[in-house]
C-alpha angles and dihedrals in degrees: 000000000000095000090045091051085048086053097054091040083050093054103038082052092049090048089046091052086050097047093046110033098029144075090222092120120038115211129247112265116225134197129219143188121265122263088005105189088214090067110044096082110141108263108233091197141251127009089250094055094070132097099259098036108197098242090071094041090058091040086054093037092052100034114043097054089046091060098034092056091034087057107039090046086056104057089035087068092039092050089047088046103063087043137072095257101081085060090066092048137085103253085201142044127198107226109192103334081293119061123066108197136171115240082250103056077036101057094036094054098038082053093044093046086048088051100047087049092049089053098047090047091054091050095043077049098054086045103054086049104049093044092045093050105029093201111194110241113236086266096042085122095053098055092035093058092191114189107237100193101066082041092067096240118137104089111024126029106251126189116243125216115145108101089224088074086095132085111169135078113321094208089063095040095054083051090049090054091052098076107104106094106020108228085196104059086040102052088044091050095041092048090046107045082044098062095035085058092045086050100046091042098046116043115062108168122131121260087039095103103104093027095071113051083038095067098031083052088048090057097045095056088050087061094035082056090052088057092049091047097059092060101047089056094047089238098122139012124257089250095046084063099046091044079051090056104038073054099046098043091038094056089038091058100038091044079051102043088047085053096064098042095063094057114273108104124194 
C-alpha cells in the first residue's frame, strides 16, 4: 500500500510539473472586443513585482504548514510521553513489511504527504482551468498591444479571435490568458484552511481556547489578503479569486475529511 501511495504522489507532481513548467497543453485562445473596457486594466509588471511575489507565497505555503504540523506533532508525543497515555499505544508501526516507525515519525509524515497532495492537486486543478478557459487577466490589453487600425476598429466593435491580434510580448500575453481561476487566491485558501482545521482538530489542552481559532483566523485573513491583493493590483477578476478560493477550501476539506476517514484523525 506504501509503494502504491508513492506511486499516485509521483504521478499528481509530475502532472503538476507538466502542467506548470511545459507547453504540453496549450491554452485556449480567446478573443475579446476592441477597446473592452474589462482588460485594459495598467499592467503594473512581473509576477514578482507585486506585493505578494510568488516566491514568498510558495516559501509560506510550503513552509508554514511543514513546521506547524512538525511542531505540534512534536509536543503532542512529548506531552503523551511523560503521561499514562503512551502506555496504552502502540511505540511501532509496520509500513509496508519494511519499514518499523514510531506513531510520531508516522503522523507527521501521513499529515505532511496529505498535505503535499492536497497542494499539487490544487495546483493540477487551477491549471486545467486556467488552460481550458483561457480567461483574459484585467491588463490583458495592455500586454497584448493589439493594432486597431488594421483591425478595423475605429468605427464599429469588432470581436476579435485571430491569435495574431496581439503585438506585444508573447510571454506576457500566454500569462495574460492564464486569470480565470486565480492560483494565487486557491494554494493560499487551501494552505490556510488546512492548517486552521489540523490546529482546531489536534490539540486539545486546555487554555487553548482562544488561542486556536485566533491563529487559524489569522491564517485565513492572510489568504483572504492575497485574494484581495490580486484585485487591487488588476492582476485577476473578482470571480478568478473566489473560484481560487471554492478550489482551495474544497480540496482542503476533502484532503482533511479523508484524512480522518483512514484512520488518522487531527
Amino acid at each position: 500500500m506504501l509503494y502504491f501511495q508513492l506511486v499516485i504522489m509521483a504521478g499528481t507532481v509530475m502532472l503538476a510539473y507538466y502542467f506548470e513548467y511545459t507547453d504540453t497543453f496549450n491554452v485556449h485562445i480567446q478573443g475579446f472586443f476592441c477597446h473592452d473596457n474589462a482588460y485594459t486594466k495598467p499592467y503594473l509588471g512581473p509576477e514578482e513585482f507585486s506585493a505578494i511575489p510568488p516566491a514568498i507565497l510558495y516559501a509560506v505555503v510550503a513552509g508554514v504548514p511543514a513546521l506547524v504540523i512538525t511542531v505540534t506533532e512534536s509536543v503532542l508525543f512529548l506531552l503523551q510521553y511523560v503521561s499514562e497515555d503512551l502506555d496504552n499505544r502502540e511505540k511501532i508501526i509496520v509500513m509496508g513489511d519494511c519499514c518499523y516507525l514510531n506513531p510520531l515519525v508516522r503522523r507527521t509524515f501521513r499529515f505532511l504527504g496529505v498535505y503535499a497532495f492536497g497542494l499539487f492537486a490544487t495546483d493540477i486543478f487551477v491549471n486545467a482551468g486556467q488552460v481550458v478557459t483561457g480567461n483574459l487577466s484585467p491588463y490583458f490589453l495592455s500586454v497584448c498591444k493589439p493594432n486597431y487600425t488594421a483591425l478595423g476598429c475605429q468605427q464599429v466593435v469588432r470581436f476579435i479571435s485571430q491569435r495574431e491580434a496581439c503585438t506585444g510580448n508573447e510571454d506576457d500575453i500566454l500569462h495574460a490568458r492564464k486569470s480565470f481561476p486565480s492560483k494565487e487566491a486557491a494554494i493560499s485558501v487551501y494552505a490556510a484552511l488546512y492548517v486552521a482545521m489540523y490546529i482546531t482538530c489536534s490539540v486539545k489542552a486546555k487554555g487553548t481556547r482562544l488561542a486556536k481559532p485566533v491563529l487559524s483566523l489569522g491564517l485565513m485573513c492572510l489568504a483572504f489578503l492575497t485574494g484581495i491583493n490580486r484585485v487591487v493590483e488588476y492582476r485577476n477578476h473578482w470571480s478568478d479569486v473566489i473560484a481560487g478560493f471554492i478550489i482551495g477550501g474544497a480540496i482542503a476539506v476533502f484532503m482533511s475529511t479523508n484524512n480522518e476517514e483512514t484512520g488518522d484523525q487531527f
